[in-house]
LOFI-957702 format. One record per residue (C-alpha): x, y, z; residue in one letter. Coordinates in steps of 0.25 Angstrom, whole numbers, plus 5000, padded with zeros to 4 digits. Layout:
! residues N
XYZa
...
***
This chain:
! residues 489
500050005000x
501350094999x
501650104984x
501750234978x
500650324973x
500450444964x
499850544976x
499350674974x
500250774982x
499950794996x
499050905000x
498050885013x
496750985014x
497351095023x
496451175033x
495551295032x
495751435039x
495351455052x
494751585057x
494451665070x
493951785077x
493451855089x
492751965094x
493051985109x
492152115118x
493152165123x
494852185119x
495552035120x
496651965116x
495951905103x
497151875096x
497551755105x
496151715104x
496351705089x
497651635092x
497151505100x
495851505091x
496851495077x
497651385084x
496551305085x
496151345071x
497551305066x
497151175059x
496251275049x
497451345044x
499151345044x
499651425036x
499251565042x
498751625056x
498351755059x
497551845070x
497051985069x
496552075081x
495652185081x
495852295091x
494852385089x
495052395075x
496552375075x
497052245070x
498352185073x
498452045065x
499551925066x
499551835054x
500751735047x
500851605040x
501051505051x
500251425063x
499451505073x
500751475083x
501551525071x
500951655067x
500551695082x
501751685093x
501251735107x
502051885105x
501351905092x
499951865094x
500051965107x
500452075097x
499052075091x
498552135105x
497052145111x
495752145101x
494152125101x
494252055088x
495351965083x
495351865068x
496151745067x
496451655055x
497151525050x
497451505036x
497551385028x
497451455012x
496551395003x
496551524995x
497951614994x
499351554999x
499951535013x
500751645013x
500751765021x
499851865015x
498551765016x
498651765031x
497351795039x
496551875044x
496451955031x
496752105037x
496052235028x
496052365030x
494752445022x
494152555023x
493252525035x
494252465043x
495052335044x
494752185044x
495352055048x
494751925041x
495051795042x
494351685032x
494151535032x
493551495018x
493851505002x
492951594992x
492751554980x
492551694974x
493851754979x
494451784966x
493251844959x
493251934973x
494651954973x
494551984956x
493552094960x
494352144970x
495552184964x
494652224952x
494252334963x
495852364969x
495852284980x
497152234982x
497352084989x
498452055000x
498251904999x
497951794992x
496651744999x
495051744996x
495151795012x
495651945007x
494551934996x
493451915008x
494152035015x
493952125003x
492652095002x
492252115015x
493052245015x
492552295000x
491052255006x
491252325019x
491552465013x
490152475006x
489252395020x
489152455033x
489852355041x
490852235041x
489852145043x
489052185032x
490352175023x
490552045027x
489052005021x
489252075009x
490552005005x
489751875010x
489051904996x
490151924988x
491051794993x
490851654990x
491551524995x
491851485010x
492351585021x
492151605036x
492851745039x
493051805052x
493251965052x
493752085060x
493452235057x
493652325067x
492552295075x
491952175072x
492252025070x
491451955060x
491351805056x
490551765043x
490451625034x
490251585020x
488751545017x
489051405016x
489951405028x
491151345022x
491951355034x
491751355050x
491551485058x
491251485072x
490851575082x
491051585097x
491051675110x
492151695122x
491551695137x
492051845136x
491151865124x
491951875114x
491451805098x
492551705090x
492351655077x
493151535074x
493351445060x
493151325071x
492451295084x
494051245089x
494451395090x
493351445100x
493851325109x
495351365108x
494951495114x
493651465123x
492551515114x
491251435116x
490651395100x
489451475098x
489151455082x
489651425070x
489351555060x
488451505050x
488751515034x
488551635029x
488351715043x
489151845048x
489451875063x
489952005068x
490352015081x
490652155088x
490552235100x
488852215097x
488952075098x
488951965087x
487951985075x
487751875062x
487151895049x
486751775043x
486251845029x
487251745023x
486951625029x
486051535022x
486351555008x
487151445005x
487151305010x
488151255020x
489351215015x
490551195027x
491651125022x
491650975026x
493050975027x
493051055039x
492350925047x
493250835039x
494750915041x
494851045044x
494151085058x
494551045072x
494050915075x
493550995089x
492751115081x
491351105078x
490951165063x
489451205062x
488951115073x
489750985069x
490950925077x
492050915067x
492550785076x
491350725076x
491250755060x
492550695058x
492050575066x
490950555057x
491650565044x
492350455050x
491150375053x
490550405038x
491750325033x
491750215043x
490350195036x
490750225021x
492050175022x
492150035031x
493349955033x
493949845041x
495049915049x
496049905061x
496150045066x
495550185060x
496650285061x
496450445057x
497550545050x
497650655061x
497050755064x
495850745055x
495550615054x
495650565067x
494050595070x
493650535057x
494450405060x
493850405074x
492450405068x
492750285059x
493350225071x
492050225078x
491150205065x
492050085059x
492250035074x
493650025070x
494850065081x
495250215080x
496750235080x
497750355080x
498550295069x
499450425069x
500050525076x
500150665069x
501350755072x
500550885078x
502150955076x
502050985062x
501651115059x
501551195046x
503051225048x
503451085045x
504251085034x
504750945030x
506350975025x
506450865014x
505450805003x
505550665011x
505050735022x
504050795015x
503450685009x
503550605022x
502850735028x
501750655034x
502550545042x
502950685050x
501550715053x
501050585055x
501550445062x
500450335061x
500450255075x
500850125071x
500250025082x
498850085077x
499150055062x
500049925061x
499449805056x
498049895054x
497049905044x
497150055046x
495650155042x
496350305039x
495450415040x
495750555036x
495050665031x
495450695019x
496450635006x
496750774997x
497950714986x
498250574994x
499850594997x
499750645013x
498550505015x
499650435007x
500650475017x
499850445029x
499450305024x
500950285021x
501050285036x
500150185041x
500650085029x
501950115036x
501450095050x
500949955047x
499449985043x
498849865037x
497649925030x
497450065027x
495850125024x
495850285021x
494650345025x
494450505023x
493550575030x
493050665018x
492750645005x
493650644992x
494250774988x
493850784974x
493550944972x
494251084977x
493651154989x
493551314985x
493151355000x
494451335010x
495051205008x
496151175003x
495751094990x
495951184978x
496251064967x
495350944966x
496550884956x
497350864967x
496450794974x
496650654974x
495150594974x
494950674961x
495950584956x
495850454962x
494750354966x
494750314980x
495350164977x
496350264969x
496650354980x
496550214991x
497750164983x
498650294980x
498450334996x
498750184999x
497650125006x
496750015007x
495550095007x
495050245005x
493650295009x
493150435009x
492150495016x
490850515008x
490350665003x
488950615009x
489450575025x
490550705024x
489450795023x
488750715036x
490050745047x
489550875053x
488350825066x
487750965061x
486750915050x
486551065044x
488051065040x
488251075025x
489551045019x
490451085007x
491150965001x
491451014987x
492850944988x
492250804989x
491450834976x
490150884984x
490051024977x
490551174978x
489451244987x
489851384979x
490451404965x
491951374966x
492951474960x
493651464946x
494951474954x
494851414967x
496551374969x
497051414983x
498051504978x
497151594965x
497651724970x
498951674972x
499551714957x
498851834956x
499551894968x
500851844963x
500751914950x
500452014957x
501652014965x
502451994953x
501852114947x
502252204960x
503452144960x
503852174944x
***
């Protein structure tokens, strides 16, 4: 089961952004509460962090490529000093590069004042914004659909009489998924896309103070008791008033959250809309002990996200549960592997299968996900090596077969292995003895909140808004390079 395959290069589906913000009655050290509340959004994004502070409309801001304990040591998260309102933002980029420019929140200076944004999500009409835009002068710091949400906003707030009533209007002219969270001088606003692609929370401090959160995990991390999650399509502002919604948006469009974000991307301790992602992943576990039987030894998950899948099978199938590896929780984005063996042998880093649980076993595999084949292929390498004596894959999601055009990081179905192959064929080149997928009709069943409706246009299941002629990551990329090369000439 060793001999060498044609496989796709590796390429896992990365995390989404995580967003933050609070509004406190009185002046308080917000920054470090958008510190510990982006550490425990940190699985959402690593490539960027960054905090702004309101301080009766001065705003002092902190933001870098790197991890949260990177970009914020204890002598410069001090530097941002006392607020009443503060925004915090991870980023993974599924539009514009990693680089420093694209760093959140998005910072703007306009005729009626200044604005911090932060920005989970992927429109799907940002380059016709964007075209208009620079049709009209405006001239873009960064290569992200986030700076053409700001320009919206800011182009919509010099014609309405408040922020809030900005933010509507825009709500018009974008399309595609966002949940934003946003400072002016005064207030703090939260809004979500229509179809309420991403997660938004909101939550409250005993001292009174209003958090809005991309996950429930981050009102934990700083002792906020949950009270909702935003509905797709509402606003709320929160200011020295108290907190108001407009719901004029909501309704319009059917419910569309990402699937994914029961399946991968969330916290297995958040609750999404009503539904425990633990006990989602559980489930999805249980649907393929059902679709998927087989006589096994042990069922082992690939840490971290498919631990709770392989636990539900575990208890469906009435097979053992077993940690069949350890990860190495060392490893951060910084880890640089100093030779091409190393590299290609990156994973034995990361992971070490436990080999007393596998030895002489017919081993079930869960995990959540095959993008290209090559980082599963490594993983099962592993067990062969430890001594497995049967190896079943199970994935806790369907087949990749399409592109995702709001936030994940699937921009090109030909690399996708599923479009290729068929599942025997994709069995045989990941080398197992069998592969089963879960089905699109049990992924859209994981969530215990019956009114959840789901996106899962990547598994074939249809796009919920038109999709852009150029939807690639990096679309603005070249034309802010000729630009340069025009400065630079």
């Amino acid at each position: 089961m060793t001999e060498n395959h044609n496989i796709i290069p590796a390429r896992h589906i990365h995390e989404e952004c995580g967003v933050f913000g609070i509004f406190t009655p009185q002046e308080a050290d917000v920054a470090s509460y958008a510190y510990y509340a982006l550490y425990s959004l940190q699985h959402r994004g690593q490539e960027s962090a960054g905090i702004v502070v309101n301080d009766d409309g001065l705003f002092r801001s902190l933001r870098d490529t790197g991890l949260v304990s990177e970009v914020f040591p204890p002598e410069q998260l001090k530097s941002l000093g006392q607020g009443t309102i503060a925004v915090g933002h991870v980023r993974y980029g599924t539009t514009g590069s990693d680089n420093k420019r694209n760093v959140q929140p998005i910072l703007v200076n306009h005729f009626k004042g200044r604005m911090a944004l932060a920005h989970n999500g992927n429109l799907t009409n940002s380059r016709e914004l964007r075209q208009e835009l620079e049709s009209r002068g405006s001239i873009f710091q960064t290569t992200t659909d986030s700076e053409v949400i700001a320009y919206i906003i800011v182009q919509e707030r010099l014609n309405r009489g408040s922020i809030e009533e900005a933010v509507s209007a825009a709500m018009d002219r974008i399309e595609g998924a966002y949940s934003l969270v946003l400072s002016s001088p005064t207030k703090l606003i939260a809004a979500r896309d229509p179809h309420g692609f991403r997660p938004l929370c909101m939550g409250h401090l005993k001292d009174g103070s209003v958090v809005f959160a991309s996950e429930s995990c981050a009102l934990d991390a700083i002792g906020a008791e949950f009270e909702r999650d935003i509905r797709p399509g509402e606003i709320v502002v929160v200011d020295t008033a108290g907190v108001r919604s407009d719901t004029s948006h909501c309704g319009k469009a059917p419910k569309k959250l990402c699937v994914f974000e029961f399946i991968y991307f969330a916290r297995p301790d958040s609750v999404i809309d009503g539904s425990s992602v633990h006990i989602a992943r559980q489930r999805a576990g249980a649907f393929l002990a059902l679709e998927h039987p087989v006589q096994a030894d042990v069922v082992i998950g690939v840490p971290d996200s498919g631990l709770d899948a392989a636990l539900g099978y575990a208890r469906q199938s009435g097979i053992p549960y077993g940690i069949g590896f350890i990860k190495n929780k060392y490893i951060g984005r910084t880890f640089i592997s100093p030779t091409q063996t190393m590299r290609e042998n990156e994973v034995n880093i990361k992971l070490n299968p436990i080999r007393s649980v596998v030895e002489g076993k017919r081993v079930v595999l869960i995990d959540d996900s095959i993008v290209r084949g090559t980082t599963c292929r490594r993983t099962i390498d592993l067990l062969w090596k430890a001594g497995a004596k049967e190896i079943h894959m199970r994935v806790s999601a369907p087949p990749f077969v399409s592109e995702c055009y709001y936030g994940t990081d699937i921009d090109d179905k030909n690399n996708l292995i599923a479009t290729h192959h068929t599942v025997d064929e994709i069995a045989k080149i990941i080398g197992v003895n069998s592969l089963g997928y879960l089905s699109i009709e049990d992924v859209v069943k994981l969530a215990d909140n019956t009114e959840n409706g789901f996106c899962t246009a990547c598994f074939g299941g249809g796009y919920p808004t038109s999709i852009p002629k150029d939807g690639g990551k990096d679309r603005f990329e070249c034309k802010i390079s000729e630009g340069e090369k025009k400065k630079n000439a």
